[in-house]
PALOMAR-535383 format. One record per residue (C-alpha): residue in three letters; x, y, z. Coordinates in pm, whole numbers, plus 50000, padded with zeros to 5 digits. Example, Ala and Ser with C-alpha at 12.3 -4.5 7.8 and 13.67 -1.06 7.14 Angstrom:
// PALOMAR-535383
residu->Ala&east->51230&north->49550&up->50780
residu->Ser&east->51367&north->49894&up->50714
//
This chain:
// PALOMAR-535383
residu->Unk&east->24148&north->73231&up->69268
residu->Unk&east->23787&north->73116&up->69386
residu->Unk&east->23516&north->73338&up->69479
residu->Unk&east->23510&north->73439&up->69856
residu->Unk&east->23134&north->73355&up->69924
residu->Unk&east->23173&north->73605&up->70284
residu->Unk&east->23172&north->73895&up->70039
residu->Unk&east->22871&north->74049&up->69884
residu->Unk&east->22670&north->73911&up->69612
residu->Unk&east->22633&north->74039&up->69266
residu->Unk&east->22393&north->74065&up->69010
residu->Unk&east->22363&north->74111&up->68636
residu->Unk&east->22146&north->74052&up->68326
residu->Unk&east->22318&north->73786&up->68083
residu->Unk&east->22396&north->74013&up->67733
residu->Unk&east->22335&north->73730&up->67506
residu->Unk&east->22068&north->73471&up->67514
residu->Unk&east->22133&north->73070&up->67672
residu->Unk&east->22171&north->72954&up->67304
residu->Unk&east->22445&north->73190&up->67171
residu->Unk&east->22680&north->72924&up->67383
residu->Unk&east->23029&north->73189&up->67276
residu->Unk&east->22884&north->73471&up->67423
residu->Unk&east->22791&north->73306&up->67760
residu->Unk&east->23126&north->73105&up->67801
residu->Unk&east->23339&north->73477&up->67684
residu->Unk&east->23082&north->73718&up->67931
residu->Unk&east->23150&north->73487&up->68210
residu->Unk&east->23527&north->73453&up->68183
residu->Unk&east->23562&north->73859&up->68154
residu->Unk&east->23344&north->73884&up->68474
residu->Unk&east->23581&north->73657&up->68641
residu->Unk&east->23879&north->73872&up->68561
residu->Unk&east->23685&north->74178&up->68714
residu->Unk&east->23648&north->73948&up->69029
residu->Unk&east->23283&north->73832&up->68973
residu->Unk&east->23239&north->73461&up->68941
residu->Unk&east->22891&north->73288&up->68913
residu->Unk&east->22710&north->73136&up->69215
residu->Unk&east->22580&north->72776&up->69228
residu->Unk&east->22224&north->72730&up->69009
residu->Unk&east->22309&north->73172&up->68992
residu->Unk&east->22044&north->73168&up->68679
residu->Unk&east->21675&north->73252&up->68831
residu->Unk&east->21434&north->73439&up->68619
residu->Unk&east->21685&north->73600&up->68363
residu->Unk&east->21901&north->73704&up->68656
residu->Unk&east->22282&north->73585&up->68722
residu->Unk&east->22436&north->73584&up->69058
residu->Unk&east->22782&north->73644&up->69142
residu->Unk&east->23014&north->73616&up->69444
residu->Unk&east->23287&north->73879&up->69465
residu->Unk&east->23629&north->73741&up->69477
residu->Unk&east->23970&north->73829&up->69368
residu->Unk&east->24015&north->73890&up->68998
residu->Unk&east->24123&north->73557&up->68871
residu->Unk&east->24118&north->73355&up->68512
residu->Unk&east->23867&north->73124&up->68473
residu->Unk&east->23723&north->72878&up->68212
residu->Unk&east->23328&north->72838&up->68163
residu->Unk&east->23175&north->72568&up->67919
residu->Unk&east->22819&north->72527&up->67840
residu->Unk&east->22708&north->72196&up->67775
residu->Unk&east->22420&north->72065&up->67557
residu->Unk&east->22163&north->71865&up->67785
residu->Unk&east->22064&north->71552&up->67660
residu->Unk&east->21746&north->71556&up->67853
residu->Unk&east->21482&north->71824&up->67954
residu->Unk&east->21611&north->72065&up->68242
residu->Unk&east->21251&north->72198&up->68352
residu->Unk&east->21253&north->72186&up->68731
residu->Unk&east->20967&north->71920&up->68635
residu->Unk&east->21186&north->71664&up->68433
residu->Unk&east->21345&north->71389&up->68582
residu->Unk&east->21591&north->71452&up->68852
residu->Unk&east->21523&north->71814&up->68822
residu->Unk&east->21651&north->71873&up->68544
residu->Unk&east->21996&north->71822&up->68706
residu->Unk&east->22254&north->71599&up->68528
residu->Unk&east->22353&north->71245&up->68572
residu->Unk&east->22530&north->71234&up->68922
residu->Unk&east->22800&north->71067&up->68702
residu->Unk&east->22853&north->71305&up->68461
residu->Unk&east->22906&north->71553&up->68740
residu->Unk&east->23134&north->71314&up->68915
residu->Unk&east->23369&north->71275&up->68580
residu->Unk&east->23374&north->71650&up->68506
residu->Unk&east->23560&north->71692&up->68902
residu->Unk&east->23824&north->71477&up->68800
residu->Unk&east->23951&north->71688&up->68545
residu->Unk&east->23885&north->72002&up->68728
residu->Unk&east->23521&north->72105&up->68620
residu->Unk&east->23267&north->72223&up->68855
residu->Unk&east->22922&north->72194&up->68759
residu->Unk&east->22757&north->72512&up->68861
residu->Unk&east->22408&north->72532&up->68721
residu->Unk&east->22204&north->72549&up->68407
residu->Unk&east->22071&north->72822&up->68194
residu->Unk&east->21784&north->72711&up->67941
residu->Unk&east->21913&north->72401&up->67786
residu->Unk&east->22256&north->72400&up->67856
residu->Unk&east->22438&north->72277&up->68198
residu->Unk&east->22696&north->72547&up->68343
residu->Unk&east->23060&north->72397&up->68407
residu->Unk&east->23369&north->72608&up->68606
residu->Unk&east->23734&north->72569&up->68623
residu->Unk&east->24014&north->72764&up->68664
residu->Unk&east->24260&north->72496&up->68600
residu->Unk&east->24416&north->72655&up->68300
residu->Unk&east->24541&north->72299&up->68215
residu->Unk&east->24230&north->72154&up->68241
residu->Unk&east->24123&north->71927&up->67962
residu->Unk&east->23848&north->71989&up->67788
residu->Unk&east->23494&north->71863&up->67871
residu->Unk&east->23453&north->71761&up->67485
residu->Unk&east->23756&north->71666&up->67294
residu->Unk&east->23531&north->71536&up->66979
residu->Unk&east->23394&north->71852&up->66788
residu->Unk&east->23197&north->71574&up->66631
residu->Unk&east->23018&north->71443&up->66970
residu->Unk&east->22968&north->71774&up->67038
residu->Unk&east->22824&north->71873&up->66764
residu->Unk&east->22591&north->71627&up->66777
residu->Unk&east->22503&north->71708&up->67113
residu->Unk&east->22299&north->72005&up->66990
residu->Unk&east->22068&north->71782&up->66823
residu->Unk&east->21837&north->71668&up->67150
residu->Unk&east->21796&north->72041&up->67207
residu->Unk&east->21725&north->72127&up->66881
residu->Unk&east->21468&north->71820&up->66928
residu->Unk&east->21313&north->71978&up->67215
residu->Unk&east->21311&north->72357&up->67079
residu->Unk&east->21134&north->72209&up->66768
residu->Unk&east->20866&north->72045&up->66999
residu->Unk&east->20810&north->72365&up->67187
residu->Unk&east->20808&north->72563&up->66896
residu->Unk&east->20499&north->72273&up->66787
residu->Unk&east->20355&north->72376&up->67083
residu->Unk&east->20396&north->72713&up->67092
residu->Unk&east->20182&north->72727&up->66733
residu->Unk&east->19899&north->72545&up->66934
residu->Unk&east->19878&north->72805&up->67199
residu->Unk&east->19947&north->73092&up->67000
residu->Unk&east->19799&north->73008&up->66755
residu->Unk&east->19542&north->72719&up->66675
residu->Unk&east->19433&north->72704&up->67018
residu->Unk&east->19343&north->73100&up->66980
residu->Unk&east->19110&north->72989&up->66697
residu->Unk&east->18942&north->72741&up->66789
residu->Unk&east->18855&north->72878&up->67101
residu->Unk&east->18668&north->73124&up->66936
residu->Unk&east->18550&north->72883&up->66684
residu->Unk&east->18639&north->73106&up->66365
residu->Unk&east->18498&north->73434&up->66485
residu->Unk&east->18833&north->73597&up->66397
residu->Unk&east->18644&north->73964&up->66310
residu->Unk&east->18393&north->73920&up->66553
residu->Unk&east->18692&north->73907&up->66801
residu->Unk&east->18886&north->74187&up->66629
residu->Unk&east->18561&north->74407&up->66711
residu->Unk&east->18503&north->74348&up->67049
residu->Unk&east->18860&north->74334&up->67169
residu->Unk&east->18948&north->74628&up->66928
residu->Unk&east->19169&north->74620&up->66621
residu->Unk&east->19441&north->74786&up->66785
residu->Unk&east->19512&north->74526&up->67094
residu->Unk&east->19457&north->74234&up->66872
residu->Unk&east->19712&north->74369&up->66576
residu->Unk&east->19920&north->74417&up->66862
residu->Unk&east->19848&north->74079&up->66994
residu->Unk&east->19930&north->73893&up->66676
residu->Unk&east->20270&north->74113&up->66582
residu->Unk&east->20402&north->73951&up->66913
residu->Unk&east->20282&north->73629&up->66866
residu->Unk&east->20501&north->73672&up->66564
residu->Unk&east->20758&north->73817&up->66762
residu->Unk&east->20786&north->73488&up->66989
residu->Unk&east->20805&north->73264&up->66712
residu->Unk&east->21051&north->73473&up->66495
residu->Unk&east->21274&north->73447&up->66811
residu->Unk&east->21230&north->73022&up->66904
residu->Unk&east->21321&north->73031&up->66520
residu->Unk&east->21632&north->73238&up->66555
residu->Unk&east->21709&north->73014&up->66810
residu->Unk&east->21671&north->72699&up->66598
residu->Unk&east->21863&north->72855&up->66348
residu->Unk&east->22165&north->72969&up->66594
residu->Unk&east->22198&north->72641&up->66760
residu->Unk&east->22216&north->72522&up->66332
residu->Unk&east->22513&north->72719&up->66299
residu->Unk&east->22701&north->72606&up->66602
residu->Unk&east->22678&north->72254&up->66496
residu->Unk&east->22852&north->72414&up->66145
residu->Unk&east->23075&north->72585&up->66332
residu->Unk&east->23215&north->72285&up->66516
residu->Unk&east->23223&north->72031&up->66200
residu->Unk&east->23425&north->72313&up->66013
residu->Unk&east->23643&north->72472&up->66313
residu->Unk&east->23648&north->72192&up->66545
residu->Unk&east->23596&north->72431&up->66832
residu->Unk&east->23364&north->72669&up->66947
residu->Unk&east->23576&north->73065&up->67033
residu->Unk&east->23540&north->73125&up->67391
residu->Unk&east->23662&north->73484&up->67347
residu->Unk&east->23382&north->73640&up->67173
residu->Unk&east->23317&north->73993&up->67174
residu->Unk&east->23000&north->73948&up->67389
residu->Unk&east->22985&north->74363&up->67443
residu->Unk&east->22899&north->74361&up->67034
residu->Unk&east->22560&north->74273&up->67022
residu->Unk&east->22462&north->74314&up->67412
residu->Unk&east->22293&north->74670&up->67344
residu->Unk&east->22083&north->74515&up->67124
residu->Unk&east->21996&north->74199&up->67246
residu->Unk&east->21877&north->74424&up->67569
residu->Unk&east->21719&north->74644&up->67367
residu->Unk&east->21481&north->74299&up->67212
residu->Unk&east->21442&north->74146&up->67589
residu->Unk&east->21339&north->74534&up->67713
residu->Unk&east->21082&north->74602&up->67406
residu->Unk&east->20920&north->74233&up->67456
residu->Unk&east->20886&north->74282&up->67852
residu->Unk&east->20722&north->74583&up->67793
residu->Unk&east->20516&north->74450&up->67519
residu->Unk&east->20359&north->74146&up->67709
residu->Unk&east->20325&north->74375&up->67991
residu->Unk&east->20109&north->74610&up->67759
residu->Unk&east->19948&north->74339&up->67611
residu->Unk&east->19873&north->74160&up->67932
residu->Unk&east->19759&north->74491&up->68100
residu->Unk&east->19461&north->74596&up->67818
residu->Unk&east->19354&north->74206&up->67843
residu->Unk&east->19313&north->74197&up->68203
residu->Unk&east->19106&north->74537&up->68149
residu->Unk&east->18920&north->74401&up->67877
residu->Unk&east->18807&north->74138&up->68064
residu->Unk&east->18774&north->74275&up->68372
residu->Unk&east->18525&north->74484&up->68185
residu->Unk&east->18344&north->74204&up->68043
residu->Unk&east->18264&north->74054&up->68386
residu->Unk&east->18173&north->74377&up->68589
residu->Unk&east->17967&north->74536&up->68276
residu->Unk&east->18129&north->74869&up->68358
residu->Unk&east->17984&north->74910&up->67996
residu->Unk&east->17684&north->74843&up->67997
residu->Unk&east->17438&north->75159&up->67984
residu->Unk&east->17067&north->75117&up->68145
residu->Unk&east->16827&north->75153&up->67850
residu->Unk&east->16645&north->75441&up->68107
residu->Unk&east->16996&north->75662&up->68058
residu->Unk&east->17084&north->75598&up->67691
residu->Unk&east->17051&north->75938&up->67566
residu->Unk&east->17158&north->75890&up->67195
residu->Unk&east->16951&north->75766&up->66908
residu->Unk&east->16995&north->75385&up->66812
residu->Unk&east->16967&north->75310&up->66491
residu->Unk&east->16714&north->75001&up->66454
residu->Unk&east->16409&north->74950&up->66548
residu->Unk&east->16312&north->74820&up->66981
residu->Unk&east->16028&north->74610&up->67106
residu->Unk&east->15827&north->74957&up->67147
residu->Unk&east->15797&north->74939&up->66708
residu->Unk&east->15659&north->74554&up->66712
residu->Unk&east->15338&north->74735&up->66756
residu->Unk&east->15079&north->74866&up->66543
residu->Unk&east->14935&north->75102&up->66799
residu->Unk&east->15080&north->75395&up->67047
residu->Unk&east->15266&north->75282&up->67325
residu->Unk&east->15038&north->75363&up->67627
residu->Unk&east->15235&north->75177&up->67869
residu->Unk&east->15608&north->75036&up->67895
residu->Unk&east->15743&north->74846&up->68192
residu->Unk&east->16019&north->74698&up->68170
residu->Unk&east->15985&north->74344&up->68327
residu->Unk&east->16362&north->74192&up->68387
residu->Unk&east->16638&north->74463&up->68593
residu->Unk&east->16943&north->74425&up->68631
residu->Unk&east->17240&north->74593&up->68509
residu->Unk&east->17502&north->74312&up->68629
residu->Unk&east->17266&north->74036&up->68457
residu->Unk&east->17336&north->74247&up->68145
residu->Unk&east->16952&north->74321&up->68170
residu->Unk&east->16778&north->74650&up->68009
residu->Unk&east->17095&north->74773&up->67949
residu->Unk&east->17316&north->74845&up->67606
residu->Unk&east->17685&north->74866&up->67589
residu->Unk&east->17818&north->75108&up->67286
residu->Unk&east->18167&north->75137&up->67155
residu->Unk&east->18388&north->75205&up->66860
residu->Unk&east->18644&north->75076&up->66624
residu->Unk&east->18910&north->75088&up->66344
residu->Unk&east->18698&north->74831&up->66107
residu->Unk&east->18307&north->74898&up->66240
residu->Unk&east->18292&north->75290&up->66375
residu->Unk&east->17954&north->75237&up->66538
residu->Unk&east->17886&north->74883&up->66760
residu->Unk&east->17618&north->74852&up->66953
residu->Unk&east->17497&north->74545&up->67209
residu->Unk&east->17165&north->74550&up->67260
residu->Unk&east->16938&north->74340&up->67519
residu->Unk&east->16528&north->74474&up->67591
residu->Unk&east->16308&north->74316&up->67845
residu->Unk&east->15964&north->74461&up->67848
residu->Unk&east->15601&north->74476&up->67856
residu->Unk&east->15422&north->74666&up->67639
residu->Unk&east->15064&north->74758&up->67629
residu->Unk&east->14999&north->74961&up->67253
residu->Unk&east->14665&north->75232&up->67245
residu->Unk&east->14453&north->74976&up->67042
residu->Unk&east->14487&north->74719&up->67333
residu->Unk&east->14758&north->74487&up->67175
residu->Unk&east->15021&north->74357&up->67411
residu->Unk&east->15352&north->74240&up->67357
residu->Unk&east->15590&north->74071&up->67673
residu->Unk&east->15934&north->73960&up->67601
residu->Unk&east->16269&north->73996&up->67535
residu->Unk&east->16466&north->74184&up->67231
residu->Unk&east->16828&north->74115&up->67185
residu->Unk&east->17045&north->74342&up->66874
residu->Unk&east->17398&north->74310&up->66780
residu->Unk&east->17466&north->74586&up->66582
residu->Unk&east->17759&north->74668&up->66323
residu->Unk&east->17818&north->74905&up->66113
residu->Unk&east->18136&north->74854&up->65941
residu->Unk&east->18391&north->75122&up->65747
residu->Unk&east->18320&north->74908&up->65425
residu->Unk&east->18057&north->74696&up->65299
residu->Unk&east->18283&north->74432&up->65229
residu->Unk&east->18408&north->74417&up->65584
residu->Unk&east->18021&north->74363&up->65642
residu->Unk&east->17933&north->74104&up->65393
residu->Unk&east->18264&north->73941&up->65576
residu->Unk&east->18107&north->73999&up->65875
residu->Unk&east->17782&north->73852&up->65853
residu->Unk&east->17880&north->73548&up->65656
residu->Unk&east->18101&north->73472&up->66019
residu->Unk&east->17837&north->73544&up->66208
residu->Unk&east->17639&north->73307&up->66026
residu->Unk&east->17922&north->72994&up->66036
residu->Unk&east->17963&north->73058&up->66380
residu->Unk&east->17560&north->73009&up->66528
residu->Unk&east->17558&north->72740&up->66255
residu->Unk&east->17785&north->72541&up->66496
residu->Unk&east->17527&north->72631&up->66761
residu->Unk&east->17342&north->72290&up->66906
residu->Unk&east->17004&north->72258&up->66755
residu->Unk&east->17065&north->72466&up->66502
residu->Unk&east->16728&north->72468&up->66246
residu->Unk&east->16688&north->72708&up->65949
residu->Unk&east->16368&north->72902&up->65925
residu->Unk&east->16229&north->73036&up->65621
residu->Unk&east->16373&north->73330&up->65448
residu->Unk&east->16147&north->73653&up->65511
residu->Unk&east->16101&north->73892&up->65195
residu->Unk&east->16333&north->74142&up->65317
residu->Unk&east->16589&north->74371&up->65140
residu->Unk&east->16959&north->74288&up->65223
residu->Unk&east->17240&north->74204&up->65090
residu->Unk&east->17283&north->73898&up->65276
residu->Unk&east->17009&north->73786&up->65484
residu->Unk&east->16923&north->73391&up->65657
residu->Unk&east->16700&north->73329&up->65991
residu->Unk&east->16719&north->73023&up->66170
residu->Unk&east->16702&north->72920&up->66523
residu->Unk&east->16989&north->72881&up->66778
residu->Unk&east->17032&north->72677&up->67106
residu->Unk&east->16766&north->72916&up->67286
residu->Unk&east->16516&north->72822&up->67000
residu->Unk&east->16418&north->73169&up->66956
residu->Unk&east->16393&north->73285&up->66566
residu->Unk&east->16691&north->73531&up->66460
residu->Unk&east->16754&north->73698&up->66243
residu->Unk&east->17070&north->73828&up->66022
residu->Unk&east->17103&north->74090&up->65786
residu->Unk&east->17361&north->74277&up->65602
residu->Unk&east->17276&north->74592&up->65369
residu->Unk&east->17530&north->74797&up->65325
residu->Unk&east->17825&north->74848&up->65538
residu->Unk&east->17538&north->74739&up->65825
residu->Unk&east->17528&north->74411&up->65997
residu->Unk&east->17215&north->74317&up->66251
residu->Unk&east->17196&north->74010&up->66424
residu->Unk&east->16883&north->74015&up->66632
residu->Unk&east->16633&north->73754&up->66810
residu->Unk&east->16310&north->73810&up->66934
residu->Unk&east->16137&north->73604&up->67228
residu->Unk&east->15762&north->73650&up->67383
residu->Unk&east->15639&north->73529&up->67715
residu->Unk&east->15290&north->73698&up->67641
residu->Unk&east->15076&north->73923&up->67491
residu->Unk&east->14960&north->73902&up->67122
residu->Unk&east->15201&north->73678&up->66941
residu->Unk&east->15418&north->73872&up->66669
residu->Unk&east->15540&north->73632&up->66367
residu->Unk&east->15931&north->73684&up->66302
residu->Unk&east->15843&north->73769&up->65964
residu->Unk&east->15660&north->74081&up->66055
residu->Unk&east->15929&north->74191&up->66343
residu->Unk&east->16262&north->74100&up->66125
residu->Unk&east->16071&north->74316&up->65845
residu->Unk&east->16006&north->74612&up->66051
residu->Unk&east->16368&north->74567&up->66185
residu->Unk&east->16526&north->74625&up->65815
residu->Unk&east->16339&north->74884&up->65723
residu->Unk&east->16449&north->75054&up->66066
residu->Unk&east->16797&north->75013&up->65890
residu->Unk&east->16940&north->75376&up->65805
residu->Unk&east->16605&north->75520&up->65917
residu->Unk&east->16708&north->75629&up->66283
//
């Protein structure tokens, strides 16, 4: 009996995924017994429609596409006009498609089958194992490779700021996406080994089996890129309003290096500070904390300064602070900070000041201002210093009052 399209429409959620090619033919044969029979193209966004009908038996096949069926592909996806055309004569309607597999209909118990070579069939499986295997390729680029390069090796420099938490949970469902286009692979393997040993495929599998917990994977990784998605967007909507960022004026803790204010040999008797700005990221500081470095702190200073014995100084201060659960997280640390301005344009070394650290280099960047890097400790400080007047102060003498600020404060 066909579906009366008058009547109301149905929906479910498919219990199995497109590749586990039993469990779709079986679910969609029992619906059609309770009087639910699937719509033309009724797959759209994980969804299945039905039209209500009298309870009738029916025959679904899922076919292996031999091309792409992206909406983008050629023809839409859809298949050869002459395939479709063939399939009618021996009773098949083609319905739809769900992932890489066209949908076929009859209820022609007699009906011949669509594939009478388990062989051909078999083989069939091969152009979308082709395909899965190229977007599993590119899946690893975007995941993965892309990821990294993007931040151009500054894997624990990223952990910081985006916190440990988010990006372990980032990079268990990255692992989650590929375990499953794996399982896939791997399903779609035993198919083709089903059909050179059994020369059939079962089209009465308990489907109802393994339902709860295929839900149960589809629910957690919904949620999961929700989550994930969710604390991104927040992260970086963060990043681009500087919600933040502190003023310097209405820091009241202590930091824990030394500020323009100690470049000078004399008593500050004046301090103005010559750049405002908190949306410029001006004057201001932004503090947080994490699993791997308790204590961060990004620092930026724009002042003048006029000292007691007359000395000026007029410029700009900038501090990345880190200090790290273990001092091996912070030699880590610093050696990546160090790879990553390497890669800077114009990129010069400077000589080494005599300062004590574990690990310490300066060197100039792309804004040509000296900087300087030290780790002591579990403590990492990355930290440039530019003047626009005033008495000049020689990056020796401010990186060395710097580290011995270090643990001082």
């Amino acid at each position: 009996m066909k579906p009366n399209k008058e009547n109301k429409r149905a929906y479910r959620i498919p219990p199995c995924p497109p590749y586990d090619v039993e469990g779709m033919e079986s679910w969609l044969s029992d619906l059609g017994r309770e009087g639910l029979f699937l719509a033309k193209d009724g797959f759209f966004a994980g969804v299945a429609t039905f039209e209500r009908g009298k309870p009738a038996k029916v025959k679904y096949r899922l076919e292996a596409a031999q091309k792409s069926t992206s909406m983008w592909a050629e023809d839409m996806g859809e298949p050869d006009p002459d395939q479709i055309e063939l399939s009618e004569k021996y009773d098949w309607t083609y319905l739809g498609k769900r992932g890489d597999f066209y949908i076929y209909r009859s209820f022609d118990p007699k009906a011949r089958e669509l594939n009478t070579d388990p062989e051909v069939q078999a083989l069939a499986f091969n152009a979308v194992k082709k395909r899965w295997r190229g977007s599993l390729i590119t899946l690893l680029f975007w995941l993965v490779v892309y990821p990294l390069l993007w931040i151009r090796g500054g894997v624990l420099l990223t952990i910081i700021h985006v916190r440990t938490w988010l990006f372990l949970l980032a990079t268990l469902f990255v692992l989650w996406v590929i375990v499953d286009a794996v399982a896939g692979l791997v399903s779609l393997g035993k198919l083709q080994k089903k059909l050179r040993q059994d020369g059939k495929l079962s089209s009465s599998k308990d489907w109802r089996r393994r339902q709860k917990g295929y839900f149960l994977r589809k629910g957690i990784g919904a949620v999961w890129a929700a989550t994930l998605i969710f604390f991104f967007l927040q992260r970086f909507g963060v990043s681009i309003t500087n919600e933040d960022k502190i003023p310097l004026a209405e820091y009241a803790g202590t930091l824990p290096f030394a500020t323009m204010a100690d470049f000078g040999e004399g008593n500050v008797a004046s301090y103005e500070q010559t750049m405002l700005g908190i949306n410029m990221g001006f004057n201001c500081l932004s503090e947080w904390s994490d699993w791997i470095s308790p204590r961060c702190i990004d620092y930026g200073e724009h002042a003048r300064i006029v000292f007691s014995d007359g000395e000026v100084i007029d410029g700009g201060l900038y501090v990345d602070y880190f200090e790290t659960a273990h001092p091996l997280i912070a030699r880590w640390l610093a050696k990546e900070c160090y790879r990553v301005d390497r890669r800077e344009k114009d990129f010069s070394l400077l000589e080494t000041p005599e300062i004590e650290g574990d690990f310490v280099a300066a060197y100039q960047g792309a804004l040509h201002f000296p900087t300087i890097l030290i780790q002591r400790g579990n403590v990492v400080i990355r930290a440039y210093f530019y003047q626009t007047g005033g008495e000049p102060v020689s990056y020796e003498t401010w990186s060395r009052i710097l580290s011995e600020s270090i643990g001082e404060k």
